[in-house]
C-alpha positions in Angstrom: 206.5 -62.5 -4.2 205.2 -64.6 -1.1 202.4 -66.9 -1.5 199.0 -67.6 -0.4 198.0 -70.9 1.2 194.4 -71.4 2.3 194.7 -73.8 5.1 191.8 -76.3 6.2 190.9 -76.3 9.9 189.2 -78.7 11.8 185.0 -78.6 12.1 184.9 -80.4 14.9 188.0 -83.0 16.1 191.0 -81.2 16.6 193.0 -83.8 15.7 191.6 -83.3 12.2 193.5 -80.9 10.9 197.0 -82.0 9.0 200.3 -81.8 10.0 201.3 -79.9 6.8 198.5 -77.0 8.0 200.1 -77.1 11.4 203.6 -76.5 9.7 202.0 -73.6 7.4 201.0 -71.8 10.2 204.0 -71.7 12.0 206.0 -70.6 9.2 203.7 -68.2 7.8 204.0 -64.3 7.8 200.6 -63.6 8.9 197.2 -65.1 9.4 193.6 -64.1 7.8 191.6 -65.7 10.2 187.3 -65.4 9.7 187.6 -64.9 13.7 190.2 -64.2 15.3 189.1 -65.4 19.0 188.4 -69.4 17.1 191.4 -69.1 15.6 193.0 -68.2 18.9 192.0 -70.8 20.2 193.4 -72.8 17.7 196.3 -71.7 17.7 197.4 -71.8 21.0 196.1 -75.6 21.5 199.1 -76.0 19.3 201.1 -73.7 20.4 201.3 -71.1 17.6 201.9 -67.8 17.5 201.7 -65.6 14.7 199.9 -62.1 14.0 196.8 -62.5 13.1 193.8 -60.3 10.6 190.2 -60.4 10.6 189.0 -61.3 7.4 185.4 -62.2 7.1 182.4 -61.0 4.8 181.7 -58.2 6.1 185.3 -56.6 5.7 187.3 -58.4 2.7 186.4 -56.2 -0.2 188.3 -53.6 2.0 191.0 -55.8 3.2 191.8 -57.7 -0.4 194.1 -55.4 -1.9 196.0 -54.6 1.4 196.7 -58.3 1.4 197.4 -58.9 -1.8 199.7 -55.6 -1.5 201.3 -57.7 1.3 201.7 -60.3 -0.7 203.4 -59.1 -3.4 205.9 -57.7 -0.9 206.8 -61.2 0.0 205.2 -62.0 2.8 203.8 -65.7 3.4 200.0 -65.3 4.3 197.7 -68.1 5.7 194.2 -68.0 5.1 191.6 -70.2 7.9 187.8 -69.4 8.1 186.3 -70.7 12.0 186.1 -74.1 10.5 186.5 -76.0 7.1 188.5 -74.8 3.9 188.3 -71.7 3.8 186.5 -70.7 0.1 183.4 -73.3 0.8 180.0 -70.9 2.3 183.6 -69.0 3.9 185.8 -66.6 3.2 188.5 -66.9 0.9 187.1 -67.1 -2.3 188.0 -63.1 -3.4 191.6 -63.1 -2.0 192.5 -66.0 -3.9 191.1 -64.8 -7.2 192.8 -61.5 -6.6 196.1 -63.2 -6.0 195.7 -65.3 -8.9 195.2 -61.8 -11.0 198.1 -60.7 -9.5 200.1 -63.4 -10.5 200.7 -64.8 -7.0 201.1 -68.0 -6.1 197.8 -70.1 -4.4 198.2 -73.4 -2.7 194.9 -74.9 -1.3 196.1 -77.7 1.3 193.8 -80.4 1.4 191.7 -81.2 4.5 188.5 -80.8 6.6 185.4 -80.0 4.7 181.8 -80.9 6.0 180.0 -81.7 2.8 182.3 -84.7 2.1 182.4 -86.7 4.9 178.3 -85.8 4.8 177.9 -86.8 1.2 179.6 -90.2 1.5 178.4 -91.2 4.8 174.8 -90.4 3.1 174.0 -94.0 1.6 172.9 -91.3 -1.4 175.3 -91.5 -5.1 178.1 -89.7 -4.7 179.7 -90.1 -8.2 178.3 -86.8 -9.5 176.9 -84.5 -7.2 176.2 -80.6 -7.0 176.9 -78.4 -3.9 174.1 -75.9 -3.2 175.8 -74.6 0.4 173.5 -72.2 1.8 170.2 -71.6 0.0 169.3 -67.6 -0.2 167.4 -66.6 3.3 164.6 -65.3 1.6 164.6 -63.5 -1.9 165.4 -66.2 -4.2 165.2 -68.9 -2.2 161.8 -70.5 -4.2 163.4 -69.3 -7.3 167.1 -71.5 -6.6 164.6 -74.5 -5.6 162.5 -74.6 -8.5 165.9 -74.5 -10.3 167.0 -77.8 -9.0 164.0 -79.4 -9.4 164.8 -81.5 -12.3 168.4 -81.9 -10.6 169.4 -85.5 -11.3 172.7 -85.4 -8.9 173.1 -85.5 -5.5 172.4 -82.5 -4.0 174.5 -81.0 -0.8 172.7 -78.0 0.9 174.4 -76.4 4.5 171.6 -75.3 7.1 171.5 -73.6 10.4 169.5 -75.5 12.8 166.9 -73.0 13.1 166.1 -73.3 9.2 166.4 -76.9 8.9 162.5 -77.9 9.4 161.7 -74.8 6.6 164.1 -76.4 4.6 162.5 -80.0 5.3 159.6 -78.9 4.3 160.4 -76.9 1.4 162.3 -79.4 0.1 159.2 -81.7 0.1 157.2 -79.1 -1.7 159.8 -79.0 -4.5 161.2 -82.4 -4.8 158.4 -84.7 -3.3 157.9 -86.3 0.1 159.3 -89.7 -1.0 162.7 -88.1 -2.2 165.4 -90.1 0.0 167.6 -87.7 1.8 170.2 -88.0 5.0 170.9 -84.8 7.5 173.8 -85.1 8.7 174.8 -82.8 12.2 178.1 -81.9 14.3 180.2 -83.0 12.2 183.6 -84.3 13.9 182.2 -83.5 17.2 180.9 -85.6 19.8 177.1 -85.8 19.0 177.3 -86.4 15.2 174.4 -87.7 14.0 172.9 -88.8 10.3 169.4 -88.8 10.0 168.4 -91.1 6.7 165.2 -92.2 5.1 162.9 -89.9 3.2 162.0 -86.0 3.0 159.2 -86.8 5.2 160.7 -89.2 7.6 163.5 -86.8 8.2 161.3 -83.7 8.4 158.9 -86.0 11.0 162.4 -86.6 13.0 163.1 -83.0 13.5 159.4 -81.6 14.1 159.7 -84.2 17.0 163.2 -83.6 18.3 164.7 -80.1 18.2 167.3 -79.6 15.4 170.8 -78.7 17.5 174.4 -78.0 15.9 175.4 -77.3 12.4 173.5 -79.2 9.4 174.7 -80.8 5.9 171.9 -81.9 4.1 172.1 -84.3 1.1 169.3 -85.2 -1.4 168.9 -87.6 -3.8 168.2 -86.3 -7.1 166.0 -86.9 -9.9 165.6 -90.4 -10.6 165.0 -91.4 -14.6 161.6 -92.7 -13.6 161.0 -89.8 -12.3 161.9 -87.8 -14.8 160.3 -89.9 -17.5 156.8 -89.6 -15.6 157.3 -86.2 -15.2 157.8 -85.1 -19.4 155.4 -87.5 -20.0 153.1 -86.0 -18.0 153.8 -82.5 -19.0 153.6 -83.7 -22.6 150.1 -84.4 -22.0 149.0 -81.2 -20.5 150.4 -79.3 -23.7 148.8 -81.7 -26.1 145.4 -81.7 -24.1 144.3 -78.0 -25.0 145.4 -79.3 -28.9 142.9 -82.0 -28.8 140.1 -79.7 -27.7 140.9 -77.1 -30.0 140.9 -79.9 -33.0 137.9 -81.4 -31.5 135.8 -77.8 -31.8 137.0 -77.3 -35.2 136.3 -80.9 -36.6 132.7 -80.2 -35.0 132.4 -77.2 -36.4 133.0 -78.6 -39.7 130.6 -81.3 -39.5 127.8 -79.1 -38.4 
């Protein structure tokens, strides 16, 4: 059988990705690539050539077991999304769990992700952490929120730059204005930027100044405080409607 490697490829500086990738691809069989024109490109800044396969979203449940078909017929097979690890809000995810099935050997090479270098550059606790990636577009979206609302990790969220003021402002609704947060943008590339303060400082930044490139967004979670405040006050809304109810009957008795 061959094996499956899922490569990492730069999100912005090319020099980014690893020499190990670099020596994957030229050795490999054939290459899944998310798109094949960014991959080109990739490929021939380092001189690379090797046949390549769209694989993105929209075909992979149809392509899967051709490849995995592929694989088991020894062939070496590469997978890169357009940027990133390829598994992580990309492709990659059902071909490796089908190969795994299969009894086919996966090797994940380490390398460029966004979340990371957005997560520890955040000032925000990056012990423990949860990654939310992209948040539904619209059904579910209020529904995934609420779910994080009593989220005490660090929480990761990927944005388009057209959502990114929505999600601001959402994000206030749900987790408070004075919840710190960092947006991080263009990643790797020239015009990286981290925004840092609180949901409404950041939110104030980008009604003001037009959110451009790709965005990570990290948020602090719950704090203990918080959380105390929070039961204590919730505690107190159940027990209210207890007191009245014992208040009319211990009146009613007396009467």
């Amino acid at each position: 059988m061959g094996t499956l490697f899922l490569v990492p490829t730069p999100v912005g500086n090319l020099e980014d990705i690893t020499a190990r990738a670099l020596r994957v691809l030229r050795e490999c069989d054939l290459i899944l690539a998310e798109d094949t024109r960014t991959s080109g490109n990739l490929l021939r800044h380092f001189e690379i050539q090797k046949p390549m396969l769209s694989y993105h979203k929209f075909n992979e449940h149809q392509t899967v077991c051709k490849v995995v078909e592929r694989l088991k017929g020894g062939e070496n097979i590469a997978v890169v999304s357009d940027a990133g690890t390829p598994g992580i809000s990309d492709p990659g995810f059902l071909v490796a769990r089908e190969a795994v099935k299969s009894g086919i050997e996966v090797i994940t090479l380490p390398g460029a992700t966004a979340f990371v270098p957005a997560l520890v550059s955040s000032g925000l606790p990056c012990d423990r952490f949860c990654f939310e990636g992209f948040l539904p577009q619209k059904k579910g979206r209020q529904t995934r929120l609420e779910a994080l609302r009593a989220e005490e990790r660090t929480m990761i969220f990927y944005e388009s730059p057209h959502r990114v003021v929505k999600a601001l402002q959402q994000f206030a609704e749900v987790f408070g204005e004075d919840r710190q947060c960092s947006a991080c943008r263009e990643i790797s590339k020239l015009h990286e930027e981290s925004i840092r303060g609180t949901i409404a400082e950041v939110l104030a930044h980008f009604i003001e100044t037009e959110p451009r490139g790709e965005f990570v967004i990290v948020v602090a979670g719950r704090d203990e405080d918080a959380a105390k405040q929070e039961t204590s006050q919730e505690e107190q809304k159940t027990q209210e409607p207890e007191k009245k109810h014992f208040s009319k009957y211990r009146n009613k008795q007396l009467s």
